[in-house]
C-alpha positions as CSV (number, residue, x, y, z in Angstrom):
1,X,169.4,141.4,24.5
2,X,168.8,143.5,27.7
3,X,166.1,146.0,28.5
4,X,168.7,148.4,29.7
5,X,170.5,148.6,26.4
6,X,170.2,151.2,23.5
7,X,169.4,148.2,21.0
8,X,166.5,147.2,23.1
9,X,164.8,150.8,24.3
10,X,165.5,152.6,20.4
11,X,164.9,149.7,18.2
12,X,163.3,146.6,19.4
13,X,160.6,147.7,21.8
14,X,159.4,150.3,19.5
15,X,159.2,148.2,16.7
16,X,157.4,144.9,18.9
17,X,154.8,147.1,20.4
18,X,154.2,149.2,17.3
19,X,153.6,146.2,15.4
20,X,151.3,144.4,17.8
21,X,148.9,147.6,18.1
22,X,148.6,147.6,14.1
23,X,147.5,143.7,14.4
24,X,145.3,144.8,17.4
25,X,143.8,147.6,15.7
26,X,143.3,145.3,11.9
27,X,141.1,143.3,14.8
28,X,143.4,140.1,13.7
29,X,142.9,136.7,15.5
30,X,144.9,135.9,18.4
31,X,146.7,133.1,16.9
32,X,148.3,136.0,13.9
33,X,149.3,138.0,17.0
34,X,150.5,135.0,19.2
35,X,153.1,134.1,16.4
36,X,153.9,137.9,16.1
37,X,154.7,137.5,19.8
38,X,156.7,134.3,19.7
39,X,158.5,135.4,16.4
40,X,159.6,138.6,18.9
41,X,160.7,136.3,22.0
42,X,163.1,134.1,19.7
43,X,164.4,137.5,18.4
44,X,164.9,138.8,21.8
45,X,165.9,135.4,23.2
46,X,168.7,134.4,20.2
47,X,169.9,138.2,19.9
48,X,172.9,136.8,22.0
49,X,173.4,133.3,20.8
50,X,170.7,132.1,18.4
51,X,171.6,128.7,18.8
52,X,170.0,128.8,22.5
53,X,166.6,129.5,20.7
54,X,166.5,125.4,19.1
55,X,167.4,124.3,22.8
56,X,164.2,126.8,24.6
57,X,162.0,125.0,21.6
58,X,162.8,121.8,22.4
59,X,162.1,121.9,26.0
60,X,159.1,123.5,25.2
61,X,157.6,121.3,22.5
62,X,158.8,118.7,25.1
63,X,156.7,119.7,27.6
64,X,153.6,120.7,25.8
65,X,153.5,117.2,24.0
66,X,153.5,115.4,27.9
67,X,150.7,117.7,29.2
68,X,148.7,116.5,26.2
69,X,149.7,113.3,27.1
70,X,148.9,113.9,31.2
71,X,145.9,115.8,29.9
72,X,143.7,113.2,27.5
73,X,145.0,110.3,29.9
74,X,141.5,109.9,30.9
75,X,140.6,108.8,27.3
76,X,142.1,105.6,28.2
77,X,138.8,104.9,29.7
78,X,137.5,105.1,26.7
79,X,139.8,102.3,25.2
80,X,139.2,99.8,28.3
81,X,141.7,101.5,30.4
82,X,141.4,101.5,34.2
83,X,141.5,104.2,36.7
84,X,144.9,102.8,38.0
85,X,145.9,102.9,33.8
86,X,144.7,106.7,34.0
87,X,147.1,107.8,36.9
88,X,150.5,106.0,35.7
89,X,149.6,107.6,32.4
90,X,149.8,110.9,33.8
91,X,153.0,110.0,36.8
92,X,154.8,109.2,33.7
93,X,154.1,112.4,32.0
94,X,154.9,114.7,34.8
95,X,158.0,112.4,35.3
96,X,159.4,112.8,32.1
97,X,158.6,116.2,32.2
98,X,160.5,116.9,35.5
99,X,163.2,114.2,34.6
100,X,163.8,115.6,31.5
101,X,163.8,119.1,32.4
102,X,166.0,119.2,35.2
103,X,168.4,117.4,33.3
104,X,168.9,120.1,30.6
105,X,169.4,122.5,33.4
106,X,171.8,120.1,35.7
107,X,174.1,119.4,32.4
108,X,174.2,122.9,31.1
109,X,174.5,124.5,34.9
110,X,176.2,121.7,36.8
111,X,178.4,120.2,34.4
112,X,181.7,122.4,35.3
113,X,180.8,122.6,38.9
114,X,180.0,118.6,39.0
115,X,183.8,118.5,37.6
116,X,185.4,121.3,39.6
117,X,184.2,119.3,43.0
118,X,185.5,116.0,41.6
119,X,188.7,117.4,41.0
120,X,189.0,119.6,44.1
121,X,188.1,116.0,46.1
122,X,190.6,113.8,44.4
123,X,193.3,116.6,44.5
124,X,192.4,117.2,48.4
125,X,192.6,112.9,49.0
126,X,195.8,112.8,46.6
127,X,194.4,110.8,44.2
128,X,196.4,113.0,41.6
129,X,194.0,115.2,38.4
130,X,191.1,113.2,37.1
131,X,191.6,113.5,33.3
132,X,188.2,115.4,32.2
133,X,187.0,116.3,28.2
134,X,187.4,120.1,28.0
135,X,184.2,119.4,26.4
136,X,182.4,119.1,29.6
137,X,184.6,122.2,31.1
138,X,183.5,124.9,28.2
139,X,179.7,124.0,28.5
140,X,177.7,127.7,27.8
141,X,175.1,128.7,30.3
142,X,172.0,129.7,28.0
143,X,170.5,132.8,29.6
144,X,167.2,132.6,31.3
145,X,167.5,128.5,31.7
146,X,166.7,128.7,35.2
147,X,163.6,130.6,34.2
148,X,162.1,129.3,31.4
149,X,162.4,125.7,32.5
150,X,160.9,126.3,35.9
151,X,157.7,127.8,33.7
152,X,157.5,124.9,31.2
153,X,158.0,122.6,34.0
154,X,155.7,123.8,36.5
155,X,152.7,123.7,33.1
156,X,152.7,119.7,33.4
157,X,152.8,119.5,37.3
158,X,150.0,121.7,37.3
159,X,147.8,119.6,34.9
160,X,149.1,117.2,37.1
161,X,147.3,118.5,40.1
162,X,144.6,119.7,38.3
163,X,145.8,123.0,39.0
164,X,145.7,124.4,35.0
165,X,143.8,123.2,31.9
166,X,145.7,122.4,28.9
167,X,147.0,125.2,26.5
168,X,144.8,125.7,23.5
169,X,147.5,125.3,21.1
170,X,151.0,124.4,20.6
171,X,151.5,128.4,19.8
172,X,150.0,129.3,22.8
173,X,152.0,127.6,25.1
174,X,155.0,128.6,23.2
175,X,154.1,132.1,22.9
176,X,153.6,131.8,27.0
177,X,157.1,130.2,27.5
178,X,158.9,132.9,25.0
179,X,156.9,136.4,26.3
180,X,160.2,138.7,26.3
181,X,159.1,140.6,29.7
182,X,159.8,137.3,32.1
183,X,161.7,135.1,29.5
184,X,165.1,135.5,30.9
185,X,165.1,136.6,34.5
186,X,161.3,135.9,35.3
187,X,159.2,136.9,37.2
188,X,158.6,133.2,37.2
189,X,154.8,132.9,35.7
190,X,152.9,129.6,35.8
191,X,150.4,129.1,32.8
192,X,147.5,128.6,35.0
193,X,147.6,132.1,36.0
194,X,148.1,133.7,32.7
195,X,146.4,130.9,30.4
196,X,142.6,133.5,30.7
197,X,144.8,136.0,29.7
198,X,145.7,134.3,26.7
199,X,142.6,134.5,25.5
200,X,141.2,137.5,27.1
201,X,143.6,140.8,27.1
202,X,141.7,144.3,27.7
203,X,143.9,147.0,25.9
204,X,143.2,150.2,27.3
205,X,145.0,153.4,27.3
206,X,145.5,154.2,30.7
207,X,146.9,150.0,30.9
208,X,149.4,151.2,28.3
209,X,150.6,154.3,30.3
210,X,150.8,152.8,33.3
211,X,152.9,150.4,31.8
212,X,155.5,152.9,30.3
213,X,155.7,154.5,34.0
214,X,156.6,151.3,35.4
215,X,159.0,150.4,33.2
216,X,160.7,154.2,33.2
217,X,160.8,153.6,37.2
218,X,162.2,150.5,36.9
219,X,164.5,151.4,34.1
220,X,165.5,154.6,36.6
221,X,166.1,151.9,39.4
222,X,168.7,149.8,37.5
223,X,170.7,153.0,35.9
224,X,170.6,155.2,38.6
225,X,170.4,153.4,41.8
226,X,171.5,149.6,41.3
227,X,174.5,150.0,38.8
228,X,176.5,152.6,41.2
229,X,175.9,151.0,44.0
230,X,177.4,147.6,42.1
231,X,180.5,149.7,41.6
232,X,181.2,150.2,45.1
233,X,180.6,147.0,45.7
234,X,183.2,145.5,43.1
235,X,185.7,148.0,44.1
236,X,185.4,146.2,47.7
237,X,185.2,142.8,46.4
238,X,187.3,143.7,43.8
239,X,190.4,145.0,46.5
240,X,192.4,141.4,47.2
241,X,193.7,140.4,50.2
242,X,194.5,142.8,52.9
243,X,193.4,145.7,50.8
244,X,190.6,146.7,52.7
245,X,189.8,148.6,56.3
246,X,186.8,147.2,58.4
247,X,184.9,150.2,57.3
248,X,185.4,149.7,54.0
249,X,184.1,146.3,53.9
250,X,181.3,147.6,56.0
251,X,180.7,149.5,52.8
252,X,181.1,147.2,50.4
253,X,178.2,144.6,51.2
254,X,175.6,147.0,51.8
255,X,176.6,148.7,48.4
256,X,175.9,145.1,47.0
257,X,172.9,144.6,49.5
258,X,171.3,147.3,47.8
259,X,173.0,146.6,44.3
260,X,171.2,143.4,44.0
261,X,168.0,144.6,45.4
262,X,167.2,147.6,42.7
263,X,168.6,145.6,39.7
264,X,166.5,142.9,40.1
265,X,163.4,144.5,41.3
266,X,164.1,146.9,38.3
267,X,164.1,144.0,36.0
268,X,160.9,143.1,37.7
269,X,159.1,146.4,37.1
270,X,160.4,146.4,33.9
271,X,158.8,143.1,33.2
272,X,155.6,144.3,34.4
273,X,155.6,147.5,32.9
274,X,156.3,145.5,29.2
275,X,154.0,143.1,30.0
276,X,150.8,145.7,30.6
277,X,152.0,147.4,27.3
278,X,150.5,144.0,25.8
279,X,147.4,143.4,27.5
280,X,149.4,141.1,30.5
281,X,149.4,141.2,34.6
282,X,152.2,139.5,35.9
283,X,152.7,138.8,39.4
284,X,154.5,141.3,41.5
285,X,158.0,140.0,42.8
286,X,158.9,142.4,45.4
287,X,157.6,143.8,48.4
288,X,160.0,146.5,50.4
289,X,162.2,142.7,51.7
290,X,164.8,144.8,53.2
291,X,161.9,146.0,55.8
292,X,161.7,142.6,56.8
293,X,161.4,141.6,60.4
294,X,162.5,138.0,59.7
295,X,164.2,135.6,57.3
296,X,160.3,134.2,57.0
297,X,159.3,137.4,56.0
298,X,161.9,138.5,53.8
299,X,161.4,135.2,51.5
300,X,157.2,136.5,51.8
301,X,159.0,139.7,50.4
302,X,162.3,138.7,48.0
303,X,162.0,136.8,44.7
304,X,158.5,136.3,45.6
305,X,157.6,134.1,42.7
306,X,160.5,132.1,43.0
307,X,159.5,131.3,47.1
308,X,156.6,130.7,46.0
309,X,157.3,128.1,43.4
310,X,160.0,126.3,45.8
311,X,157.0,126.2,48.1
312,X,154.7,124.8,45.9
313,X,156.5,122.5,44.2
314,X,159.6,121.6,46.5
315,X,158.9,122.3,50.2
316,X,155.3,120.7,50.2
317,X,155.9,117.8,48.2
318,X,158.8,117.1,50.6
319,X,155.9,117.2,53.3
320,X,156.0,120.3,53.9
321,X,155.5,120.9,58.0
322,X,153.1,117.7,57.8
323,X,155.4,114.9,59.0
324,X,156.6,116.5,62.2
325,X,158.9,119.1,63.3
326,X,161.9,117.9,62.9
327,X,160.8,116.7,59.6
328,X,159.7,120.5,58.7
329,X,163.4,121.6,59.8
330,X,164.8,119.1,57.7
331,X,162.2,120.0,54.4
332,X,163.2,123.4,55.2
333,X,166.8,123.0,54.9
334,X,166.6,121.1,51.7
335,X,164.6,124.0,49.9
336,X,166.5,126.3,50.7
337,X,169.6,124.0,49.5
338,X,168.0,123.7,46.4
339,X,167.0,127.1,46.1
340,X,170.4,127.9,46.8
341,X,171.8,125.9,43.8
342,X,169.5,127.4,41.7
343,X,171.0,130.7,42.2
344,X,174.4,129.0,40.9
345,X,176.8,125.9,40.7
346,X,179.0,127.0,43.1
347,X,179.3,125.9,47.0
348,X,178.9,129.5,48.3
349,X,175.0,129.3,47.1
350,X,175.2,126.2,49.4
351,X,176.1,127.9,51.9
352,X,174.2,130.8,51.0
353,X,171.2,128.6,51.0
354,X,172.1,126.9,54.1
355,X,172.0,129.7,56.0
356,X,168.6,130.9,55.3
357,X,166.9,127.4,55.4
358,X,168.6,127.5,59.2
359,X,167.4,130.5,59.9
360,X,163.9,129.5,58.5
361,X,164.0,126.5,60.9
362,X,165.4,128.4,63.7
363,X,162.6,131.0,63.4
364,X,160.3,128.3,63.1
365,X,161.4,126.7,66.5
366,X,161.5,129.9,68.4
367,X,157.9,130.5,67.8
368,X,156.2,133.9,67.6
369,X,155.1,134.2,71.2
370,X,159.5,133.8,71.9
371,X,161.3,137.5,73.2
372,X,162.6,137.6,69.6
373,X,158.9,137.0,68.2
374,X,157.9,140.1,70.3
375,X,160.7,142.3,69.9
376,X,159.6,145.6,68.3
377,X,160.0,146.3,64.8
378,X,162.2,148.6,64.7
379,X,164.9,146.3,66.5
380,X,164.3,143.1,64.5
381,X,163.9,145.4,60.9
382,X,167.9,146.3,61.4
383,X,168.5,142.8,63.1
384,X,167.0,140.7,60.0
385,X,169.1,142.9,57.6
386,X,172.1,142.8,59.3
387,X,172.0,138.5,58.8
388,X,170.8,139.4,55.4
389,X,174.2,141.0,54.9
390,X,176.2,138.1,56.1
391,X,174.4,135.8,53.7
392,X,175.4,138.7,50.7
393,X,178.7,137.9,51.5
394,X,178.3,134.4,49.9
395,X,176.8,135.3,47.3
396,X,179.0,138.1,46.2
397,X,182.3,136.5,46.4
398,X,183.9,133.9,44.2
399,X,184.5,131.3,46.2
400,X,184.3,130.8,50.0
401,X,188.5,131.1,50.2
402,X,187.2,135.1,49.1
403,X,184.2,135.2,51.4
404,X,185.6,134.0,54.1
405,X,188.6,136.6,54.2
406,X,185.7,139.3,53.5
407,X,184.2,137.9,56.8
408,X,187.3,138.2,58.7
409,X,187.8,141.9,57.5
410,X,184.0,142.9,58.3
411,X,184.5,142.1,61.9
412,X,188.1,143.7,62.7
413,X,190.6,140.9,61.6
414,X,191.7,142.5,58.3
415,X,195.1,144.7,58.4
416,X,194.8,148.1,57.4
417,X,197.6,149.5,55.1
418,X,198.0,152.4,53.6
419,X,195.9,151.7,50.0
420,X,192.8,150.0,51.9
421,X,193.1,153.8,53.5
422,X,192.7,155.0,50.0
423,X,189.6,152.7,48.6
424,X,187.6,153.6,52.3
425,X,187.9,157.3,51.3
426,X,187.5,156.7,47.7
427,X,184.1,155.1,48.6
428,X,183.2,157.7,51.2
429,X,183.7,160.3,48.4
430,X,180.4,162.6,48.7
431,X,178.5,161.5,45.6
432,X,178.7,158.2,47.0
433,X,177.6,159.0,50.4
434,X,174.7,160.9,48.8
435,X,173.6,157.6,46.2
436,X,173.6,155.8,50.1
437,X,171.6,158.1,51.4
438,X,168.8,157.9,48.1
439,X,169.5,154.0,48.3
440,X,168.7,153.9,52.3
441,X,165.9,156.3,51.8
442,X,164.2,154.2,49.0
443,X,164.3,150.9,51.0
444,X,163.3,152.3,54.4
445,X,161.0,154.8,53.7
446,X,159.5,155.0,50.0
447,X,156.6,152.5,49.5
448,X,157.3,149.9,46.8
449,X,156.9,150.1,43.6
450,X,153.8,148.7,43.2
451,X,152.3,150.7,45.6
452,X,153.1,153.8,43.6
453,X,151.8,152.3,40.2
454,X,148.8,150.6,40.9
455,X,147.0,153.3,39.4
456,X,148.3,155.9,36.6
457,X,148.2,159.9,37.6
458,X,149.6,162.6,35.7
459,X,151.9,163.3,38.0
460,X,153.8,160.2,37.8
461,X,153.8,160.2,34.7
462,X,155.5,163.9,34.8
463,X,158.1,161.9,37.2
464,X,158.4,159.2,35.1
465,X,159.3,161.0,31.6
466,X,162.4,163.2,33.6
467,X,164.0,160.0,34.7
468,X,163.3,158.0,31.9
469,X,165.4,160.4,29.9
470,X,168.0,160.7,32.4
471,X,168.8,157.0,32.9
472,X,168.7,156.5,28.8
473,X,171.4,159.2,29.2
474,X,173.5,157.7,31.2
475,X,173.1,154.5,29.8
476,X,173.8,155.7,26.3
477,X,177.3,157.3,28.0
478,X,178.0,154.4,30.3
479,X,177.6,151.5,28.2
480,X,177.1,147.6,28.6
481,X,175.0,147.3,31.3
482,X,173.3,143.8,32.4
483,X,171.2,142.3,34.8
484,X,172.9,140.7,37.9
485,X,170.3,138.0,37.6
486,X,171.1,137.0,33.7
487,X,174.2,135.1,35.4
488,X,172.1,132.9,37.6
C-alpha cells in the first residue's frame, strides 16, 4: 500500500486515525492503542505481499530479544560474572544483531546481483555459464527492507553505546519498527529518539491540523510536481540508442533531478504529516539539497537521516577523520560505497556512490580557505548541481552500458536524427516548460517544507485543502502511482 493511492487516502487512513482517536478519547492504555497501531502497520505492510509481514516480525523479535540480552548483561555481576564477562555479553549481542540483520538484507537484495556479477565474470574470462538455481535468481525484494532493518538494527547498537534504554515491551518496540508513516521508505527513526514519545504523545488540535497540511503539501508534491517530471525523464531514458539530441538529454536528467527530489521529499512530508496525526515528531529529511554549495553540504541537506546514520554508524566506526587523512579519504570512499549499495544491487550505485565519496574527499582536501572554498554562492550553488546531475545519470539508467551512452549524448557525441527531433520538441511542449518553471522555482526560491509548516495558519490550511483535492483528482484519473524510493 502507498500513500498516494485511492485505497490508502479513502479507506485506510480514515479508518486508522478514526479508530485511534475513539481509543484516545475511551482514555485506553497505551499498550490497547500500541497493538491498534501494530495491528494497522502489518495491514499496511502485508497489503502487497502478506507473507513479507512473518519475515519484518522475525527480524524484529530478533532484535528486541539481543537488546534484552545487551541490556541485562550487567546482571552477570550478579551471578559472579566479571566486567570483561559483561562486555562480550553485550559484543555478542550487537554482533548477532548486525550479523544477522545484514544478512537478511544481503540475501534478499544481493542474491541476483551476487549472481549476475559471477556470471558476467566467468562469461567475460571464458569460463563458459556458471549453472545457478533459478531459486536464487527469482528472490522478491520485500518493500521497506532497507528501512526497517536499519531501525531494528541501529535499536541494539544504540544500547550498545549507551545511546538508548531498552523498550518497555516487546509491543513497543514492535509497534516502533511497524509505524506505517516511516515503515517502508523511512525517514529512518532510531528508537532512542522516539522511545519518550512512546510513552508521552500530546494530542492537540492544532498538532492534528498541521499534520493534514503537511501531508496535503506533500501529497501535492508527488502528484503534481514529481510524477510529471518522472515522465519526461522516462521518455529520455526511455528513447534507446541514438534517439536523443543533446538538448534533449539535457532535459531529461534534470526532469529526473527534480523527479527524485519531490517524490521522496513528498514521501517524507507525508510521513511527517501522518506521524503528527498520532501524537509523533519525526525527524525532518530534507533541507532545500539542490541549494547546496557542495557535495558536503548537499549530504547535510539529501536523505538527511540516512547520512546521518551512515555517519553514525559506518563512517565513525571506520575511524571516522581520526586515523589520518588519507585514512578519512579512504573511510569516506567506503561510506559512500556502502551507501551507494544500499540504494541498490547494481554497479551503477557503485559508481554512483563512488563519485560522491570522491567528491567528499576531494572537498575535504581542498579545504575551505581554497578559491573554490571562497567562490560565491551563487557560482558554486549551479556548480554543485551540475555534478549532482552527472551522478543522476547513474542512478537513473539500467546499467552503465545505458549510462554511459546517456553521458556521451549530454556532452555532444550523440547523433541527431529525425525522431530524437521529435522527443526534444515533445518535451519542450509548453505545459512542460511551465511544470520546469514551478519545479526550478520551488527548489531555488520557495523555502522548504518545513519551513512553511512549522506552525499551522489558516491560510495554509486554505492552500492546503485546494491542492489536496486537486492531486486526489488526478490521482484518481491517473492511476498506479509509487514511490521512486519503494524500489531501493
Amino acid at each position: 500500500m502507498v500513500f498516494s493511492s485511492h485505497i490508502f487516502i479513502f479507506y485506510f487512513l480514515p479508518l486508522v486515525v478514526s479508530g485511534y482517536y475513539l481509543l484516545l478519547g475511551l482514555k485506553t492504555n497505551t499498550t490497547l492503542r500500541h497493538l491498534y497501531l501494530t495491528i494497522a502497520g502489518m495491514i499496511f505492510y502485508g497489503w502487497w505481499n502478506p507473507w513479507f509481514v512473518l519475515l519484518m516480525l522475525g527480524t524484529t523479535a530478533l532484535d528486541y530479544n539481543l537488546g534484552l540480552m545487551i541490556a541485562n548483561a550487567d546482571k552477570l555481576k550478579e551471578r559472579g560474572g566479571t566486567d570483561e564477562d559483561v562486555q562480550r555479553r553485550k559484543k555478542l549481542g550487537v554482533v548477532l544483531s548486525v550479523t544477522s540483520n545484514l544478512a537478511a538484507l544481503a540475501f534478499f537484495k544481493y542474491t541476483a546481483f551476487a549472481v549476475d556479477s559471477v556470471q558476467g565474470i566467468s562469461s567475460a574470462m571464458g569460463w563458459g555459464s556458471v549453472a545457478v538455481p533459478a531459486f536464487f535468481q527469482n528472490i522478491i525484494l520485500p518493500a521497506g527492507i532497507s528501512f526497517y532493518v536499519f531501525q531494528s538494527l541501529s535499536y541494539c547498537v544504540d544500547l550498545y553505546r549507551g545511546h538508548a534504554k531498552p523498550a518497555h515491551s516487546f509491543l513497543d518496540f514492535t509497534c516502533f519498527v511497524s509505524l506505517f508513516p516511516h515503515l517502508v521508505a523511512g525517514p529512518i527513526v532510531r528508537y532512542g529518539i522516539i522511545d519518550h514519545q512512546m510513552r508521552h504523545r500530546v494530542h492537540t488540535v492544532e498538532g492534528f491540523a498541521l499534520g493534514l497540511t503537511r501531508f496535503s503539501f506533500g501529497l501535492a508534491k508527488k502528484i503534481l510536481l514529481a510524477d510529471p517530471m518522472g515522465a519526461i525523464a522516462d521518455s529520455a531514458f526511455g528513447s534507446g540508442a541514438g534517439s536523443l539530441t543533446t538538448l534533449a538529454a539535457w532535459i531529461g536528467i534534470v526532469a529526473y533531478a527534480f523527479q527524485i527530489y519531490f517524490d521522496f521529499s513528498a514521501y517524507s512530508d507525508m510521513a511527517v504529516g501522518l506521524a503528527r496525526l498520532l501524537g509523533f515528531y519525526f525527524i525532518e529529511n530534507f533541507n532545500s539539497p539542490y541549494k547546496s554549495v557542495s557535495i558536503t553540504d548537499f549530504w547535510r541537506r539529501w536523505h538527511i537521516s540516512l547520512s546521518t546514520f551512515l555517519r553514525d554508524y559506518l563512517y565513525i566506526p571506520l575511524g571516522g577523520n581520526r586515523k589520518g587523512r588519507a585514512r578519512t579519504y579512504v573511510n569516506l570512499m567506503l561510506t559512500m560505497i556502502i551507501g551507494g549499495l544500499w540504494h541498490g544491487a547494481s554497479w551503477n550505485f557503485v559508481i554512483w556512490g563512488g563519485i560522491h565519496g570522491g567528491m567528499l574527499a576531494l572537498e575535504r582536501l581542498m579545504g575551505k580557505n581554497s578559491f573554490y572554498g571562497k567562490a560565491p554562492a551563487v557560482v558554486k550553488i549551479p556548480l554543485t548541481f551540475f555534478i549532482l546531475l552527472i551522478t543522476w545519470v547513474f542512478f537513473r539508467a539500467e546499467n552503465f552500458d545505458v549510462a554511459w551512452r546517456y553521458l556521451g549524448t549530454m556532452f555532444g557525441q550523440g547523433n541527431a536524427v529525425a525522431t530524437s527531433l521529435l522527443l526534444e520538441s515533445e518535451l519542450l511542449r509548453g505545459f512542460n516548460l511551465f511544470q520546469f518553471c514551478i519545479c526550478a522555482f520551488a527548489v531555488w526560491f520557495m523555502p522548504n517544507t518545513q519551513t512553511m509548516l512549522q506552525r499551522f495558519t489558516l491560510w495554509k490550511a486554505l492552500i492546503g485543502v485546494p491542492l489536496f483535492l486537486l492531486a486526489v483528482t488526478i490521482m484518481v484519473t491517473r492511476g498506479h502511482s509509487p514511490f521512486l524510493y519503494f524500489q531501493f
